[in-house]
Every structure is written in C-alpha cells, then in structure tokens.
DRENRO-543918 format. One record per residue (C-alpha): residue in three letters; y, z, x. Coordinates in steps of 0.02 Angstrom, whole numbers, padded with zeros to 5 digits, always signed. Layout:
// residues N
ALAYZX;...
***
This chain:
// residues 655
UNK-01445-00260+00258;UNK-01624-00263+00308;UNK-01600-00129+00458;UNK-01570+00018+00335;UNK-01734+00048+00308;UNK-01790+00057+00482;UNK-01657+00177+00537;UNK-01699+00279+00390;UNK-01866+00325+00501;UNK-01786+00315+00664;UNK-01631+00422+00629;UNK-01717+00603+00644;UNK-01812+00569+00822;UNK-01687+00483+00915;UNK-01566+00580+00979;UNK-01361+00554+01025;UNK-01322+00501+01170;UNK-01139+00483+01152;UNK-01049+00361+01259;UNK-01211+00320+01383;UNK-01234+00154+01304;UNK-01141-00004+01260;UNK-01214-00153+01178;UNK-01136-00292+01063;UNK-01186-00232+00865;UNK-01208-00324+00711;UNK-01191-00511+00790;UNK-01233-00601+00649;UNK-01089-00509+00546;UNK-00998-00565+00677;UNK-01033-00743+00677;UNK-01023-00736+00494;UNK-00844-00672+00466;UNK-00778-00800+00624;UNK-00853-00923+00509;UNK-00767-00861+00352;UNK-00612-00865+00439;UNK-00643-01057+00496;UNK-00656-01092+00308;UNK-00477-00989+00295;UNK-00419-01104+00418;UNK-00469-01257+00343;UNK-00397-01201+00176;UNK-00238-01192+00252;UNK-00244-01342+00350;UNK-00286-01440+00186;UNK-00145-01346+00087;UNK-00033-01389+00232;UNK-00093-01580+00248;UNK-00096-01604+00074;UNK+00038-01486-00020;UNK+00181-01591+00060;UNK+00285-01456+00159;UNK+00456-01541+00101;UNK+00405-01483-00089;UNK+00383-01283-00027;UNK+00529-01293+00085;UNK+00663-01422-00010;UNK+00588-01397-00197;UNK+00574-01519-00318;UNK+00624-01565-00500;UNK+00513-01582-00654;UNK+00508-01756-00629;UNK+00427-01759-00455;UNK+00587-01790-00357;UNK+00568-01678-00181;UNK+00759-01620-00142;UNK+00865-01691-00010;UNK+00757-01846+00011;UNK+00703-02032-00047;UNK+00569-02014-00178;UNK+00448-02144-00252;UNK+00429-02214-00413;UNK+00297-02095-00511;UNK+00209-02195-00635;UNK+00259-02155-00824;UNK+00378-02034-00776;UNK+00551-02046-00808;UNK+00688-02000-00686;UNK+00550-02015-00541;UNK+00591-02116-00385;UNK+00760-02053-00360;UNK+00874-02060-00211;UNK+00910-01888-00214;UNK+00977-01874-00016;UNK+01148-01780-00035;UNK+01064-01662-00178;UNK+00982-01528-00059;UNK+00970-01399-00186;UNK+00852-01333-00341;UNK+00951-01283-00484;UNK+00839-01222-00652;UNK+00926-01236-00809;UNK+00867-01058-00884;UNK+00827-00977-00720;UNK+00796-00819-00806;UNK+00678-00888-00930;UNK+00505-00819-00857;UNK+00320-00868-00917;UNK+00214-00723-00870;UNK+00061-00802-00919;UNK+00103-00932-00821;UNK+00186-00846-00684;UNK+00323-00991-00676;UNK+00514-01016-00720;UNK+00516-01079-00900;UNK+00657-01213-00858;UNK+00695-01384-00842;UNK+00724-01423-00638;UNK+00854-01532-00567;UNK+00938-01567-00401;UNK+01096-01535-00350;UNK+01226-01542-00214;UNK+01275-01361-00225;UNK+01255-01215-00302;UNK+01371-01136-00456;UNK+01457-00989-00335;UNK+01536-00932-00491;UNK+01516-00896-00689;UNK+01531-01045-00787;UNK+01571-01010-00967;UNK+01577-01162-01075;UNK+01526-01333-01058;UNK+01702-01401-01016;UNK+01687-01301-00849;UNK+01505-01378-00825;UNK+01593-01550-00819;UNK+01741-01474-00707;UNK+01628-01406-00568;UNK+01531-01578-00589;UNK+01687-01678-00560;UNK+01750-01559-00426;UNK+01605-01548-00336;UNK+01527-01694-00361;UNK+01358-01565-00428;UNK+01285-01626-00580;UNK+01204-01463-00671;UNK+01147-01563-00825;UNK+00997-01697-00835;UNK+01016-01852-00721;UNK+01039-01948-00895;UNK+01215-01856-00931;UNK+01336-01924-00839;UNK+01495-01781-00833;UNK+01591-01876-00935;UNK+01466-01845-01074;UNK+01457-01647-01049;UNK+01565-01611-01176;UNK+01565-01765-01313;UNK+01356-01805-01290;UNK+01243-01702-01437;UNK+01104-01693-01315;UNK+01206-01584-01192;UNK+01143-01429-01282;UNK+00979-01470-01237;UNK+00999-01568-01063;UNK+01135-01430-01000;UNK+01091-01278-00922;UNK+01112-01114-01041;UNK+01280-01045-01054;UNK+01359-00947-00971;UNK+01273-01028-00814;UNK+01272-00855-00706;UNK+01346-00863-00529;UNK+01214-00893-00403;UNK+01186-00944-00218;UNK+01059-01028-00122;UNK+00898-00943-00055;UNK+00894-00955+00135;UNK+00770-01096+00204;UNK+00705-01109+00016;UNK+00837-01206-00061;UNK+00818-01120-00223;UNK+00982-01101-00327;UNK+00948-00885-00372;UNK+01081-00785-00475;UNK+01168-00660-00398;UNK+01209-00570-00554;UNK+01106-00417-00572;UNK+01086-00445-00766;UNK+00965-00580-00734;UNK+00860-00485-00640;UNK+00879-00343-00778;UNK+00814-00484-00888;UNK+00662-00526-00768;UNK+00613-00344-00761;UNK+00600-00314-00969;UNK+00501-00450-00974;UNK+00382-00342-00843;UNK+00415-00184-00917;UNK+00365-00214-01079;UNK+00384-00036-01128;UNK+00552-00028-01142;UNK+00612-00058-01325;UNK+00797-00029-01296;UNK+00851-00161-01167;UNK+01024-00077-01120;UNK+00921+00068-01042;UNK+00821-00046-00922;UNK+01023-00102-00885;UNK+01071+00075-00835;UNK+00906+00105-00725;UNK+00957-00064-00655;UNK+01166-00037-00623;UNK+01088+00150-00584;UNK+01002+00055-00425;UNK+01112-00051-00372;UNK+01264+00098-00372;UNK+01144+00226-00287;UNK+01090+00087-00145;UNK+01147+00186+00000;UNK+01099+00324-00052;UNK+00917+00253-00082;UNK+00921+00192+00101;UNK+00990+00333+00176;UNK+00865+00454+00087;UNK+00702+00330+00137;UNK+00777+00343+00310;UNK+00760+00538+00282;UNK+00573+00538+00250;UNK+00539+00413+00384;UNK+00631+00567+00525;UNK+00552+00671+00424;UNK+00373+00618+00447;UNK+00403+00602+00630;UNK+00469+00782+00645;UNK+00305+00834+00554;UNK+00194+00733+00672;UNK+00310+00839+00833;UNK+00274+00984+00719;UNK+00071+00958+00729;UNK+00063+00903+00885;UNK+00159+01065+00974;UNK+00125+01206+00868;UNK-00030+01161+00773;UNK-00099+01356+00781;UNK+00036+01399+00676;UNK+00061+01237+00548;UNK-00045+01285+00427;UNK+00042+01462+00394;UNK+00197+01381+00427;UNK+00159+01225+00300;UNK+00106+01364+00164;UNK+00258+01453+00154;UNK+00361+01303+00147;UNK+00265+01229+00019;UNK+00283+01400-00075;UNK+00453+01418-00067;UNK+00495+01226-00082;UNK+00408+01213-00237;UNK+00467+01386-00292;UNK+00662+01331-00218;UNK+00627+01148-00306;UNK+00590+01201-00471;UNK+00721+01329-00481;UNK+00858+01212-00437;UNK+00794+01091-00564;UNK+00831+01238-00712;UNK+00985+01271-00634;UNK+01053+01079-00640;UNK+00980+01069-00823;UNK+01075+01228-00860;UNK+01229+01153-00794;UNK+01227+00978-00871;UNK+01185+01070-01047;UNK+01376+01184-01024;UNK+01481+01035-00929;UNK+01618+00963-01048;UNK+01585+00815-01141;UNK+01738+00778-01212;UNK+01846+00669-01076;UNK+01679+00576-01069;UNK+01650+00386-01149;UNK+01492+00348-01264;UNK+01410+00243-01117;UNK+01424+00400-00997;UNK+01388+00516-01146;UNK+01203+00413-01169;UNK+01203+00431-00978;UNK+01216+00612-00979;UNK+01094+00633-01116;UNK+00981+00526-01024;UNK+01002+00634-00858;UNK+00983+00800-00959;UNK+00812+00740-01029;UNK+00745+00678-00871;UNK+00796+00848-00789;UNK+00698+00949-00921;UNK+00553+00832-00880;UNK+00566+00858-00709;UNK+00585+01023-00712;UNK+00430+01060-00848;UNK+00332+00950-00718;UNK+00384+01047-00580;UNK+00368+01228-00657;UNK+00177+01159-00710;UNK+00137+01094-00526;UNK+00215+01254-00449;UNK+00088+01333-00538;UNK-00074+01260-00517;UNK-00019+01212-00319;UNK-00005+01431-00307;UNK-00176+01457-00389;UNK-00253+01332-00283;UNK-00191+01422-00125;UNK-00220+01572-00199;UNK-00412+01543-00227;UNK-00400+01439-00056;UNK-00312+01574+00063;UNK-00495+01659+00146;UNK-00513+01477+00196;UNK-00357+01424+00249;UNK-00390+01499+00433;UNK-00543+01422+00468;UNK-00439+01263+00477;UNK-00307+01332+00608;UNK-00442+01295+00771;UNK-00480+01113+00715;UNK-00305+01065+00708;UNK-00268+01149+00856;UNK-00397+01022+00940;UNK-00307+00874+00848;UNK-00160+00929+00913;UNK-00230+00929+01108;UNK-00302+00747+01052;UNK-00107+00708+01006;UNK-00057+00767+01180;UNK-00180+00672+01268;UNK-00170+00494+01170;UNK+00002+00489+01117;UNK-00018+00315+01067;UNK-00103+00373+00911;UNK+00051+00393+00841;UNK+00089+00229+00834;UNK-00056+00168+00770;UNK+00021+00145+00589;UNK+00150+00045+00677;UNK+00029-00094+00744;UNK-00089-00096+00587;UNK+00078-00107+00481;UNK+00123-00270+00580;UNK-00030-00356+00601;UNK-00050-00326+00415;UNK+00118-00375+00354;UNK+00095-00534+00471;UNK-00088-00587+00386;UNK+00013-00551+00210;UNK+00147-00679+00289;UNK+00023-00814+00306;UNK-00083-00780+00145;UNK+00056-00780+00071;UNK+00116-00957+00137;UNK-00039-01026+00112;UNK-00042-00961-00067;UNK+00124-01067-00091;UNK+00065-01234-00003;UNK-00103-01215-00110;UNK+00022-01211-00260;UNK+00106-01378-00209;UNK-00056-01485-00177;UNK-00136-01598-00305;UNK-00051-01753-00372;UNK+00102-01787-00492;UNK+00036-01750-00685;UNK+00119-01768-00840;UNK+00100-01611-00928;UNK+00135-01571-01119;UNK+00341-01558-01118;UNK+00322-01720-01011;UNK+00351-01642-00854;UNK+00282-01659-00677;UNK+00155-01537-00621;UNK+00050-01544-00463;UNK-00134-01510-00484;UNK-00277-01505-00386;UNK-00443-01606-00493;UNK-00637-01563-00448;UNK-00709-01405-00359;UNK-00556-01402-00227;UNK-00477-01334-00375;UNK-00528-01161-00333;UNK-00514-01141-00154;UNK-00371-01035-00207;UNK-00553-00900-00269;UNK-00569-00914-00076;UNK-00413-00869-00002;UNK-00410-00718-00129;UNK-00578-00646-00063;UNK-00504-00666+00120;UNK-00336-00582+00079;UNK-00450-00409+00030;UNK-00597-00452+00163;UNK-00457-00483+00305;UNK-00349-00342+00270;UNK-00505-00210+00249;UNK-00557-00281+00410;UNK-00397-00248+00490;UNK-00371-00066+00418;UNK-00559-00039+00477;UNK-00523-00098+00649;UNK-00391+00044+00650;UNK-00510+00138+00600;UNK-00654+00092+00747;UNK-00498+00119+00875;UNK-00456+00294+00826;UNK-00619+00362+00812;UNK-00676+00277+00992;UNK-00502+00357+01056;UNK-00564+00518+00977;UNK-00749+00507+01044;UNK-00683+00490+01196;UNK-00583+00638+01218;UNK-00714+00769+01133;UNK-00862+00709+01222;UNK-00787+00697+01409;UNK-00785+00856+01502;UNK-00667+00863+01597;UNK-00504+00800+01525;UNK-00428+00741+01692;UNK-00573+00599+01692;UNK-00509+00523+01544;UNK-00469+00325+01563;UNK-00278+00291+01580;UNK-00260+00229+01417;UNK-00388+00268+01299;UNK-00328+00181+01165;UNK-00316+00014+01243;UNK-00518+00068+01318;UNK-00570+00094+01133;UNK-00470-00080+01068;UNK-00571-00149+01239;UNK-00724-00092+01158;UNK-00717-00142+00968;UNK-00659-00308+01014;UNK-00817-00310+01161;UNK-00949-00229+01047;UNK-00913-00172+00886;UNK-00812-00320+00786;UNK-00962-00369+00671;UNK-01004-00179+00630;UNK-00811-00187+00557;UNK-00841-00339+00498;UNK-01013-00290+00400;UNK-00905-00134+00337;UNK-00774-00208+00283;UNK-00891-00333+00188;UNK-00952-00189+00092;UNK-00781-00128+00013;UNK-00742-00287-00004;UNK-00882-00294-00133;UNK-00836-00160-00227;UNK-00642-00203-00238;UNK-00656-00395-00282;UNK-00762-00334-00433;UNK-00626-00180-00476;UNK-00491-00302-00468;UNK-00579-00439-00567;UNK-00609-00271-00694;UNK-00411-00221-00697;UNK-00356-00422-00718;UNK-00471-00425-00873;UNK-00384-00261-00942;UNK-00231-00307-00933;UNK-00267-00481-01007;UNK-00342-00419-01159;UNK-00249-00255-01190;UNK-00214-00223-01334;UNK-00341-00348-01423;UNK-00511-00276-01349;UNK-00596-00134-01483;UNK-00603+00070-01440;UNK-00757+00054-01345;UNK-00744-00103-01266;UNK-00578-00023-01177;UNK-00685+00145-01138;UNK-00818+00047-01073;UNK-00685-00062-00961;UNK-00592+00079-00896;UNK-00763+00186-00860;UNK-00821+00034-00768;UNK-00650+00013-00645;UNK-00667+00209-00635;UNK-00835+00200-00574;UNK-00802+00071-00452;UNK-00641+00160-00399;UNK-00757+00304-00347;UNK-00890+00199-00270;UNK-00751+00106-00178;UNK-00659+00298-00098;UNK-00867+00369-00048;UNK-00901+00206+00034;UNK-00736+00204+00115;UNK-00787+00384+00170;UNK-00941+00348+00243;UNK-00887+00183+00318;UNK-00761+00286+00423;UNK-00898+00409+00501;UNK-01002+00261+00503;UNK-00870+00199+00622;UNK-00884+00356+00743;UNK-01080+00356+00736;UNK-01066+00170+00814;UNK-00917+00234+00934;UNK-01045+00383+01013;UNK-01203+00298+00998;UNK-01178+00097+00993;UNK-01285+00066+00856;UNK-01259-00061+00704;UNK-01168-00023+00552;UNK-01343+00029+00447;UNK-01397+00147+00578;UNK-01251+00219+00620;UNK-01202+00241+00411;UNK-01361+00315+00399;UNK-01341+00444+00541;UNK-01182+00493+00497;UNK-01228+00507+00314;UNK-01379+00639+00369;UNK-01242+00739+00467;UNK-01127+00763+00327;UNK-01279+00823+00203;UNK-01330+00920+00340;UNK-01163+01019+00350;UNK-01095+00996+00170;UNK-01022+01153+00194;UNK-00928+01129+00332;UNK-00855+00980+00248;UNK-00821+01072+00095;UNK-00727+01228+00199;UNK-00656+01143+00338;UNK-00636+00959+00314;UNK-00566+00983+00166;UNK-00474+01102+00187;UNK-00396+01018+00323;UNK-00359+00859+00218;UNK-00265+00993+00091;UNK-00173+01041+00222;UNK-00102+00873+00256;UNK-00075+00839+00070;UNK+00029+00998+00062;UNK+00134+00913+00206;UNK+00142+00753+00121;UNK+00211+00843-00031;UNK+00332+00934+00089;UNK+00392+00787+00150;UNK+00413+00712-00046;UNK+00490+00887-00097;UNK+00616+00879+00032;UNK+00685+00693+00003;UNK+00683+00728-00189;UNK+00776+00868-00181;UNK+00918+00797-00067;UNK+00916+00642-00153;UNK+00940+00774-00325;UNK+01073+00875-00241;UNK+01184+00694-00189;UNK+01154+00623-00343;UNK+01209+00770-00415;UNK+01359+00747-00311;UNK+01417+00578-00338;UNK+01542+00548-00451;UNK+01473+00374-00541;UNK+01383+00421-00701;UNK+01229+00326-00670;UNK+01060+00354-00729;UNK+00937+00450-00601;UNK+00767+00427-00619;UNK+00727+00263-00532;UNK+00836+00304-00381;UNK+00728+00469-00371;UNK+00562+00363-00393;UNK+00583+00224-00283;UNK+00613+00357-00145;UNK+00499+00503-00179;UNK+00380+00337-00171;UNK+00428+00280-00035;UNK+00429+00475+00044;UNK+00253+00470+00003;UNK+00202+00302+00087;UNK+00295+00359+00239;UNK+00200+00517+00247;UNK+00044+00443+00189;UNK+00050+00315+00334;UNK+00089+00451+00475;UNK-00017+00582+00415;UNK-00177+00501+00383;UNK-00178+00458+00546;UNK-00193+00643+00594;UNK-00325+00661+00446;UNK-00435+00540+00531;UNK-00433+00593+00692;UNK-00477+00807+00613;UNK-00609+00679+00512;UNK-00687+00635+00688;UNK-00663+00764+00770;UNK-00783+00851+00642;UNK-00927+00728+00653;UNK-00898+00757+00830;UNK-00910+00952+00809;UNK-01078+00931+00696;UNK-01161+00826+00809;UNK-01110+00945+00963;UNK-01171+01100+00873;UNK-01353+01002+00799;UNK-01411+00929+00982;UNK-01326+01058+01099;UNK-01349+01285+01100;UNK-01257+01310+01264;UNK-01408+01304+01369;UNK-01416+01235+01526;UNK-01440+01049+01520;UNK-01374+01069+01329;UNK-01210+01142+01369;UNK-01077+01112+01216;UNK-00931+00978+01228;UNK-00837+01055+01108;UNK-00660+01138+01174;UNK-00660+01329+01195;UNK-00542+01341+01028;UNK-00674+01278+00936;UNK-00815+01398+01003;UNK-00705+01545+00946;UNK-00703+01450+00805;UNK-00885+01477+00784;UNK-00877+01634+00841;UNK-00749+01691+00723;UNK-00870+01621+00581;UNK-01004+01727+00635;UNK-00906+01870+00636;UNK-00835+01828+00460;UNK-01009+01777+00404;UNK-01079+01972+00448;UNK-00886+02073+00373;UNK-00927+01964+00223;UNK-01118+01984+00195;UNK-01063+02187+00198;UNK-00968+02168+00059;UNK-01031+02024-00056;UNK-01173+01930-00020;UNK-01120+01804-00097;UNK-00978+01741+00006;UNK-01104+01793+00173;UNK-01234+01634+00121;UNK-01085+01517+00087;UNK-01036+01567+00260;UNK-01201+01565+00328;UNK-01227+01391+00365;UNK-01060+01367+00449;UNK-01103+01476+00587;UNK-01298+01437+00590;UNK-01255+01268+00664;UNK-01181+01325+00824;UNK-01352+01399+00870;UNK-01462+01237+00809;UNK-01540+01126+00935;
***
C-alpha cells in the first residue's frame, strides 16, 4: 500500500501515454494471491485426504456406519461396525425436521436398501415394505417383526406417515418428493409467516405455475438479447426510444393492474369453494398492492425524467460510441457468459470442498449419543479460510472481467484508425491481464474483499441476535453494514476506473486508483450529467425488461384457469428478469463507464493541435461541440444552468 503516497506527487507531471508501454504490475500481489490459492489447495487436499470421500458420496448413519460398505467397530458406540454392503442408501427418520442453528437434519440416520417410493401410513405398512423389500426403515435393533408389537417403535420408527421419496442422484440421500415437506422446510425459513396454509398456497401456487415460470424467465433472457441488438444498431435513437416505452409501459402497467383489480372485485363468487374464495381474496389484495406500488413508481419514475429531460440528450453521442465499440468487439457480449461459468465452476468446487471439510475429523459421541465427525485443534477453522477465498476468488474473477473489458475498450478509443485494430481484441486484452496486470486485480480485489468479509461478519451478527439486541445497539449495527455497504459500491467504483488507468498507462493498482480518482474530481460534472445519466438510461431498460415479463406473466396468470396464488410466481420471475438484464446490461454500462475515462483523459492532455490531435470519434466532438453551443443558449437565459454547463465543454479545450 506503500506506493500511494508516491503517486500522489507523481500523478500531476507525468503524463498518459496510453498503450506505449507494457510492464508486469503489482508482482508481489501477485505472488501473494498464487500463494493464497496454494493454501486453498491444500485445504482441499486435506478435506479430500481426510473427510473420507465414501461419507460425502455414500452417507452415513448416526452411528458412524458409511453406506454400502464394511465399517469398523467405533469404540463405545453402539450399532458401529456394521456390514452394511447391500444398504446403499441414507434414509432420516424425520427428514423434514430441520435445525437452523445447526444447519442439519434433526433426525436419527439409518441405512437402507431402498428408498420408500410411496406414502406409508401406519406402522403395519412400515413392516410390509420391510418384509417386501427386504428395507428396514426402523433402528437396526427392531427387527420387522417387532414394528408393530415393540413400545420402542414409536421412537426407533421413522414419523408417520413416512412421505414418498426417491434417491438423490450420486448422493444417495433418501429426499421426499412430496412438496409439503419442502412447504415445511421453507416456514421454518420464513419465519414471518404465521398462517402456515398460506406458505402451502405460495408453494402448490409454484409448483402449478412451473411452466409458466420457465417460459416467462426464457422471455427476459430473448428479451435482454433483443435490447443488447437494440443498443448496438440504433443507439442514436435508444434513449428516446427507451423513454417512451418506459412512459407508456409504466403508464400501460399500472393501468392494467386497476383494471384486473376492478375485475376480480365484480367476478362471481358464488360457484367458488372456501379454499379458492381465500385464494381470490388473496389475489385481490396482492393486486391492490401492486397496483398502489405501481401508480407510486409511475410517479416518481415521470418526475425524475421530467427534471432529467435537458440532460437526457447529452447521453445520445456516448452511446452511440458504445454502440460502434459493440460492432467492433462483438465478443463483449458474451462476456457475462464466460464470467457466469468460470464463476459457477469456482462455486462448484467451494462448494465441494465446503462438504468434504464437513466430513473430516474423527467419530464423536455427541449429547443424544450419536456420531458426529469433528475436526480438534486450530485445523478446526480452516473452514475461516476457505470462506475468505470464496469472496477474494470470486471478486477476483468479476474484476478480471472487469480488466478485460476496459483493455478491449482502451483499445478501440485510443487507436486511430479502426482498421488497425488486433483481430481479436478481446482475446489481446485477456493476453494482457493474464501477461501484466493479474496482481493489480489481485491487489483490487483484496481491497473489497476487506470491506465485504467485515459487512458479512456485520449481517451474520444481525441476524443472530435479532430480536434480543436493544434500540441502539440495532441502529448502531445496521448504520455500521450501511456504511460499509457504501464504502464497499465507491471502492468498487474506483477499482473499475482504476482498472482502465492500468489498461492505458501500465501502472500499479495505487497509481493508477489515484489517477483515475483525480480525473473523476476533475470532471465531476461530466460524471454527474453524462455518466449518470447514461447508467439511468440502462436502469430504465432494465426496468423495461422487468415491466415487460411481469406484465405477461400478469396477463397468463390471469388466464389460467387453476386458482392459485400469484405473487411468488410473479417474484421469482420479475427477479430473475432483473438478473438477466442486470447481467447483459452492465456490460454495456461498463464499457459507456470507460469509454468516459477515456473521453476525460482525451479532452485533459489533447486540444486538437498538431502533435495533440484528439482520439476521440467525430460523434463525440459534436458532442462537445453541441455542449458549447448549449453552454452559450443557456448562459442567455439563466446563468445558472450556463456554469453547470460550463465545465463540460471547458474540457475539450484543456491541455
């Protein structure tokens, strides 16, 4: 951290050279995040050697017994040291019996031959299946004789009814396939709920609306990809085109809302039962909530535009560049794509990891006389380890993404003439970060890592002690995981033009972070009217997106005949209409992010003259232009609006 202060000097006299100069930056972060990920590997190499793979893969009983195998003798524990060979299967006694605390199945664990594939009600067809099967559900000390004539069958016998279930592929887990016991899992989450038969309807409101969930996520996914055609072909007129639709979307949205609520309130009730009577209450409500919400968002989204529209056209040349950038390196498109799968694969093996850590340690009796597995002495928390990789890796990955777009980026604005642009540049900028730049993402990526362990360590402690921490020890908490919430977004910020900084010039990660942070003070208020703006922009086409699947998910559930209850349907996939549009678009914000660091460094060390001629593409010098000539219409008429102005078109002229 020590170079900070010397680029603090250094930054003002040296000037850009972008893309004259490659050398290797922040080696020791480097070094220092290879050797992290050593200790990640040895982690998992001890989980692995130690956790027994046959317990994560076959399961095991609460007496130590691995599935499908020959076990040894445990000492002191009964029912240990079975030959357990033809019973390849876990089967829990209360399955959905669920220790949150504990984050563990409350239930006595056995082995057996096969799995219950259906309902059994009584203890008389316990000792049927047993005898026609040859699967023992109760305790190893039953024989099935005894099922029905033994007192301790209430107590060594699973819970009646036993639901149907089936076994979980590769895991050998016995899981029910009834969707009650899942309804029961999720009011133990959802403690919110007081009235369990409504978490039932959500649930049965799911599982009946399933295609039409799909179908609808499907939606936003070609819908996201139509908007990404949209901005890359007709960018000049996407931001007029994205305000009407918004307009009348919202507008269109909200009206159809008070029309379905006016028609649910006159439709006949009387054919109806009292479970689809509550159902139709239920939907009426949650249509007056939607459409108050909506009605109140319509609002405030018009007054924002409203105050917003002078503005809105200073936006149009920008994204008329991103849009040539689009043409030019269509791989950024799939960009999400790559970062999605290298992430999902690092969650894979986290998460596999996690579950071998959670099998080492030796056989211990615990309090019900069980078998646990537990790791003694400081290897104990390793798992405090693996936890700080999972955020440090994955920030590092979604920075690397980050490093590859805006070298992509730098590319394009700051070589003349387009037709000398390398083949691929997005496969020259990965060339790069993985040549030069991996400790600078590394170093970054350090940083938010910082900030989030501490957040999340904040938010665990909340939710631990809610509800038994005083007034201001709760304020105090939440100001705390706001205030590192906030730290956390401005450092992501500045990490990000940090990146582009060390894609032009090369430099490390303090240098760079400090360059880039005196470019953005320098031109607040071109960040404030144009990047901004520009990142509303987006947002109104994320919401467009949202709008659009919500409202054809309202008019098909409106449709379908089943009386089922609407509202999680309509949040899983305005959710997942979000992520989807989130995940395409913010690719286009970063690359309008870039492009204006780009812009203000053009416009600070270049005036046109000769040996200083501008990089920037002719749209974005009538750009400038235009701002002048806005700058002296508006100083005419208030002055007020001609200094805001002022400094937006003073740049172009700076040297």
């Amino acid at each position: 951290m020590g170079c900070c202060g010397s680029a603090a000097s250094q930054s003002s006299k040296r000037e850009w050279k972008p893309l004259e100069d490659r050398s290797c930056t922040d080696i020791p972060w480097l070094l220092l995040f290879i050797l992290f990920c050593i200790g990640m590997g040895l982690i998992s190499g001890f989980s692995v050697a130690t956790g027994a793979a046959a317990r994560l893969v076959s399961g095991y009983d609460s007496y130590g017994n691995i599935c499908g195998q020959k076990n040894v003798k445990v000492e002191a524990i009964e029912n240990s040291g079975l030959d357990l060979t033809e019973k390849k299967y876990v089967f829990f006694l209360e399955p959905c019996n669920v220790d949150l605390v504990q984050r563990k199945i409350k239930s006595i664990a056995l082995c057996v031959s096969e799995c219950p594939r259906s309902e059994l009600k009584t203890l008389a067809d316990v000792q049927k299946f047993a005898e026609t099967n040859g699967s023992t559900l109760c305790s190893y000390e039953l024989k099935p004789s005894e099922y029905t004539t033994d007192s301790r069958a209430a107590k060594l016998c699973p819970k009646l009814p036993v639901p149907e279930s089936a076994p979980i592929p590769f895991f050998h887990r016995c899981a029910p396939v009834n969707i009650s016991c899942y309804a029961k899992f999720a009011e133990a989450l959802i403690t919110f709920v007081s009235d369990s038969s409504v978490l039932h309807r959500l649930i049965s409101g799911v599982m009946t609306c399933r295609e039409i969930i799909f179908g609808l996520c499907l939606l936003s996914l070609v819908l996201s990809m139509i908007m990404m055609v949209i901005i890359r072909y007709i960018s000049r007129v996407l931001v007029w085109i994205l305000t009407i639709l918004v307009i009348l979307g919202s507008l269109g949205g909200t009206g159809v809302l008070w029309w379905l609520y006016a028609k649910q309130q006159k439709s006949p009730s009387d054919t109806l039962t009292v479970e689809q009577l509550q159902i139709a209450k239920d939907n009426r409500q949650a249509l007056l909530i939607y459409a108050i919400a909506a009605t109140v968002f319509t609002v405030i989204l018009l007054l924002i535009m409203l105050v917003m529209r002078k503005r809105v056209a200073l936006t149009i040349a920008l994204f008329h560049v991103a849009g040539k950038v689009f043409i030019h390196l269509p791989l950024l498109v799939f960009q999400p794509f790559w970062t999605f799968f290298a992430l999902i694969l690092f969650w894979i093996y986290w998460i596999t990891v996690l579950l071998f850590l959670g099998t080492t340690g030796s056989p211990v009796q615990n309090e019900q006389g069980l078998v646990e597995f537990r790791v003694a002495g400081p290897l104990r928390y390793m798992w405090w380890y693996h936890v700080v990789g999972l955020v440090w890796i994955s920030e590092f990955i979604l920075a690397c993404q980050q490093m590859t777009v805006a070298g992509a980026v730098v590319t394009y604005y700051f070589t003349r003439e387009k037709r000398n642009l390398p083949f691929t540049p997005i496969l020259a900028s990965v060339n790069r970060l993985i040549c030069y730049h991996l400790g600078t993402v590394a170093k970054g990526s350090f940083i938010i890592t910082l900030v989030k362990i501490p957040r999340m360590i904040l938010m665990y402690i909340h939710t631990q002690v809610k509800g038994k921490e005083n007034a201001c020890a709760r304020c105090i908490l939440k100001a705390c995981i706001c205030c590192l919430w906030c730290l956390e977004k401005c450092l992501t910020y500045l990490n990000q033009n940090a990146y582009t900084a060390t894609a032009i010039n090369s430099t490390n990660f303090c240098t760079s972070a400090k360059d880039a942070f005196v470019i953005l003070v320098e031109n607040a208020l071109r960040v404030a009217a144009i990047n901004t703006v520009g990142d509303f922009m987006l947002f109104l086409g994320k919401i467009l997106i949202v709008c659009s699947t919500g409202l054809a998910g309202i008019m098909l559930l409106n449709y379908q005949r089943d009386y089922t209850v609407w509202v999680l349907p309509l949040v899983i996939v305005c959710l997942f209409a979000f992520l989807v549009a989130h995940c395409f678009l913010s690719i286009y914000e970063m690359v309008v992010d870039v492009l204006f660091l780009c812009f203000a460094i053009d416009t600070k060390y270049n005036d046109g003259s000769p040996g200083k001629e501008f990089y920037m593409d002719k749209v974005l010098m009538e750009f400038v232009e235009n701002s002048r000539k806005a700058m002296k219409e508006a100083s005419r008429g208030s002055g007020a609006e001609g200094r805001e102005l002022k400094p937006m078109a003073s740049g172009a002229s700076t040297s």
